[in-house]
N, C-alpha and C positions, 0 to 999 in steps of 0.2 A: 503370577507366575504359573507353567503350564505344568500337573505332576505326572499327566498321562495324556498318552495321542489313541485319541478310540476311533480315530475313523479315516477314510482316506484324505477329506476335506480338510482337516485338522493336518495330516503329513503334511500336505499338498503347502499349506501355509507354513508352517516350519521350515520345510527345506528350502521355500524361498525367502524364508525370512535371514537364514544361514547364507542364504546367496548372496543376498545383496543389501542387507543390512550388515551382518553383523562379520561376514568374512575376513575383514582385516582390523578387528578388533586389536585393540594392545592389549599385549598378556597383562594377566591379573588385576585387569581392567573389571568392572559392572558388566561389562557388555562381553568381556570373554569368559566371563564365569558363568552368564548367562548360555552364551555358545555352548560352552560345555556339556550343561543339564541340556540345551534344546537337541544338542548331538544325540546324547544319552538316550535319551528319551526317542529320539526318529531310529537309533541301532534296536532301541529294544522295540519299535512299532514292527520295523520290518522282518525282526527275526519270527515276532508272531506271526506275522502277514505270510510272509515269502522266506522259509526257514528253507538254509543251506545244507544239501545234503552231498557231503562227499560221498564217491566210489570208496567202495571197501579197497583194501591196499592192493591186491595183487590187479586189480581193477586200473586201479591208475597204475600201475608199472606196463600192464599192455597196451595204456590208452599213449603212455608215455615213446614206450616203442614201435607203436605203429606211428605215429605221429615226429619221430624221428628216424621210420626206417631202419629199427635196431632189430634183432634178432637173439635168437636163442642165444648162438658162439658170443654176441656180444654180451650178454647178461653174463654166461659161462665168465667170459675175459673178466668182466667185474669182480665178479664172487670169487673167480680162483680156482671156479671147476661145473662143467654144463651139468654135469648134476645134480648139484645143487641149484644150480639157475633153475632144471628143468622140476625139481621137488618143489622149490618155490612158486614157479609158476600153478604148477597142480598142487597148492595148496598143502603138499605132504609133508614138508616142512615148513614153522613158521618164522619170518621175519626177527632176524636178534638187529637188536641196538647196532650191531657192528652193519651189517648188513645195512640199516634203514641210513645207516649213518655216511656208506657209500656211493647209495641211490641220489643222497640228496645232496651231498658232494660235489659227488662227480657228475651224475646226469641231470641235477638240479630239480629233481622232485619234489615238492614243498615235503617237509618234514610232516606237517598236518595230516596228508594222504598218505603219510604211511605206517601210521602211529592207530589207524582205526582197526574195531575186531572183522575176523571176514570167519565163515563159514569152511569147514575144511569139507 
């Protein structure tokens, strides 16, 4: 059994081993419990490899509205007031639970990107 993937050669076999061996395993099968560690083990290769770095949050709120064509008045209609949209945007004020919790509501922001610290 494999307890570490050190090298690309080693992914490289794993992931096709998941492809087309062990894909349609039966649950709590030998072979899906196997699946499981071999997953484990390629999420934590790659997080070494090719670690995921989100945009700090007000980052993705303007990646979010240029990418839907929204606008200041829109954030403002959100929030319940462009001053707030526009404090938030410049960082002057910071993101409350109510607030991340309408971003990803309503405009469908992953919760994840708007939960990170940002730089005031």
């Amino acid at each position: 059994m494999i307890t570490q993937i050190q090298n690309k050669k080693e992914y490289d076999a794993a992931v096709n081993c998941i492809i087309h061996e062990l894909w349609d395993a039966e649950v709590n099968s030998p072979q899906f419990e196997y699946l499981k560690n071999l997953a484990s083990l390629i999420d934590s290769y790659e997080k070494t490899k090719w670690p995921s770095t989100l945009p700090d949050p007000i980052s993705a709120i303007k990646f979010h509205m240029r990418q839907k064509d929204l606008n200041l008045t829109d954030l403002g209609d959100l929030l319940g007031s462009p001053l707030r949209a526009f404090e938030i945007l410049n960082k002057t004020q910071p993101l409350t639970f109510s607030i991340i919790w309408k971003l990803s509501k309503c405009w469908g922001i992953p919760t994840e990107s708007l939960v990170g610290s940002y730089a005031s």
